[in-house]
C-alpha positions in Angstrom: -13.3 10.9 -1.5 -11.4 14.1 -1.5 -12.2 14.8 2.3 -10.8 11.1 2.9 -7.7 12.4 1.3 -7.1 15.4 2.6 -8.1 13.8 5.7 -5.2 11.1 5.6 -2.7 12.6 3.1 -0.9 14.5 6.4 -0.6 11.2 8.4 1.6 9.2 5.5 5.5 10.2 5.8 6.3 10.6 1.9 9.7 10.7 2.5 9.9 7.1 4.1 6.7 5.4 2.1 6.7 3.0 -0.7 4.5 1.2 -2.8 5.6 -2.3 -4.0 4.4 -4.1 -7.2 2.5 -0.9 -8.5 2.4 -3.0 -12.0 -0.5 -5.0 -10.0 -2.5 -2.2 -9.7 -2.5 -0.8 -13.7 -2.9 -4.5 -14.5 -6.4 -4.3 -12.0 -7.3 -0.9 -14.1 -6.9 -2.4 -17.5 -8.8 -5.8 -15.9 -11.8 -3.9 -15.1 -12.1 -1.6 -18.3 -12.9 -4.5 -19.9 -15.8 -5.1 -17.4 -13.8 -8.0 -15.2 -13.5 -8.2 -11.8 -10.9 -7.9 -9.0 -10.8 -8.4 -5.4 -8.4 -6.9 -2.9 -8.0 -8.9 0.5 -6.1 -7.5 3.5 -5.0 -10.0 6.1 -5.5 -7.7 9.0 -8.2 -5.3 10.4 -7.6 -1.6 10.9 -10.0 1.1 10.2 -7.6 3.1 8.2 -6.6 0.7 5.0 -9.7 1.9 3.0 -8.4 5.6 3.1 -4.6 4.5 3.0 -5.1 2.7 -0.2 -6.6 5.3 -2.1 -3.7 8.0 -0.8 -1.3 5.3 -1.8 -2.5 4.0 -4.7 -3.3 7.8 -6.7 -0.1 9.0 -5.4 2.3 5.9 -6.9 0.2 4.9 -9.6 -1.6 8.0 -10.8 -4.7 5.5 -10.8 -7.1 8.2 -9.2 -10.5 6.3 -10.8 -9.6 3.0 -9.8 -8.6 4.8 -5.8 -11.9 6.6 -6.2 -14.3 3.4 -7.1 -12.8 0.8 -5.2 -16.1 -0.6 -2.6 -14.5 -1.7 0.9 -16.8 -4.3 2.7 -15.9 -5.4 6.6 -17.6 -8.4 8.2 -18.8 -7.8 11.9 -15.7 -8.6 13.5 -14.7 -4.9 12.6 -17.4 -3.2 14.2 -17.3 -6.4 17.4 -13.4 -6.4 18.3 
């Protein structure tokens, strides 16, 4: 996890970069400390959104467990396109 970050941290211009409806994200923590479940869906492929959500979401949300235990699944069209 911390490679990830340091890995992608320097490609994100901080200055420039926002994070809409960070209230969704605490509202996903409290969800699954009380054991529920919560699915994130992107509606595009790139091979960067696993490691740009969890720079994103620990820097604007200070939810470092929740960017540090999220699972990231791909279908084969990731690894076929």
């Amino acid at each position: 996890y911390d490679f990830g970050n340091d890995f992608m941290m320097p490609l994100v211009d901080w200055n420039r970069s926002t994070v809409s409806g960070q209230h969704n994200v605490d509202g996903i923590a409290e969800q699954l400390k009380k054991g529920e479940n919560a699915v994130l869906l992107a509606n595009h492929q790139t091979e960067a959104d696993p490691g740009l959500l969890a720079v994103l979401i620990e820097k604007f949300t200070g939810q470092k467990e929740l960017a540090k235990n999220i699972v990231y699944v791909a279908g084969d069209r990731v690894l076929t396109d």
